[in-house]
C-alpha positions in Angstrom: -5.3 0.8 -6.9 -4.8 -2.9 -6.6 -2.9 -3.3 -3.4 -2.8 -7.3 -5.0 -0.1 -6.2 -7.3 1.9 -3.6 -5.3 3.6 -3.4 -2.2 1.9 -1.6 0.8 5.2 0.8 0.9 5.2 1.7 -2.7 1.6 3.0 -2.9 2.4 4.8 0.2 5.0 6.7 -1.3 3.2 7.1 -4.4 0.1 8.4 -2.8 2.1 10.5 -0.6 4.2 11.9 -3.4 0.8 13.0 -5.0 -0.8 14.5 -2.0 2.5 16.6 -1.2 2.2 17.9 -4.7 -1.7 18.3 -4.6 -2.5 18.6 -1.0 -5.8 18.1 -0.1 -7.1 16.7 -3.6 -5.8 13.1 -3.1 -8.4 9.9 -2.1 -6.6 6.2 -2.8 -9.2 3.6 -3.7 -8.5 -0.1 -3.1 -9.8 -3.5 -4.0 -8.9 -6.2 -3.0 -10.2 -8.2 -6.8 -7.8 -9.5 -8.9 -8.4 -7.1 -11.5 -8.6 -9.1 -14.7 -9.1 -13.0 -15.2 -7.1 -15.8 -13.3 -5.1 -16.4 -16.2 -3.5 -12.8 -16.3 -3.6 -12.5 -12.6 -1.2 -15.6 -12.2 1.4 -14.2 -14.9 1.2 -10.4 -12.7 1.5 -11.8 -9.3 2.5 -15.2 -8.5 1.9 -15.6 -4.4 4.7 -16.9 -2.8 4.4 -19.2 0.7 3.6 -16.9 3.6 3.2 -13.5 1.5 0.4 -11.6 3.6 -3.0 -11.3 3.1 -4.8 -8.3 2.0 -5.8 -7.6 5.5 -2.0 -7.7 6.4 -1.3 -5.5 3.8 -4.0 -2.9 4.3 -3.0 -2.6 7.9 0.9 -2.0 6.8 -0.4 0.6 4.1 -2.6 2.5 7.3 0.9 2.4 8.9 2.8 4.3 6.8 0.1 6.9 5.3 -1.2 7.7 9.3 0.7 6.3 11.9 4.4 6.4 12.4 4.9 6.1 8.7 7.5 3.3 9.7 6.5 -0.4 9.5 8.9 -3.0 11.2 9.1 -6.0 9.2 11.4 -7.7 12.1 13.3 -6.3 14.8 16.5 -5.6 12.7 14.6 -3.0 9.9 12.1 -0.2 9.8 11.0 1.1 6.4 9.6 4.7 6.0 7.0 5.8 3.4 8.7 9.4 2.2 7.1 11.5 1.1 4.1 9.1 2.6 4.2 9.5 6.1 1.2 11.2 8.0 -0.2 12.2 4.9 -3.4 10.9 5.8 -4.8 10.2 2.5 -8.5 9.1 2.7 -8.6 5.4 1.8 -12.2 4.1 0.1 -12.6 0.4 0.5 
């Protein structure tokens, strides 16, 4: 999965989903490439000023599948990965 083009709490809960259905059978791969030339990879995902790196985001992913599952983006909201948290789903770099 291209954690480029999706948001740290929707694969979560996507890979959660899965592994609730099919416990135990579930690994998420990630890269951190575009995934296709420049060109296309503008016109899928434009960054925007101050949008996080892929470190950033691959720290926020670790939250929600195997800490708290909760990720504060400031003090005023938490977001939860359901079904995503603890699910500990292997992650292959």
């Amino acid at each position: 999965m291209l954690l480029s083009h999706y948001s740290p709490l929707s694969v979560a809960e996507q890979l959660g989903t899965l592994e609730t259905f099919f416990p135990g059978r579930i690994d998420l791969g990630l890269g951190q490439a575009p995934g296709t030339d420049q060109y296309t990879a503008n016109v899928l995902r434009q960054r925007v000023a101050g949008e996080p790196e892929f470190d950033a985001r691959l720290e926020e992913l670790i939250t929600y599948l195997y800490g708290t599952g909760t990720a504060t983006k400031n003090r005023s909201f938490s977001f939860h990965a359901i079904p995503g948290e603890k699910t500990n789903v292997p992650i292959w770099l």
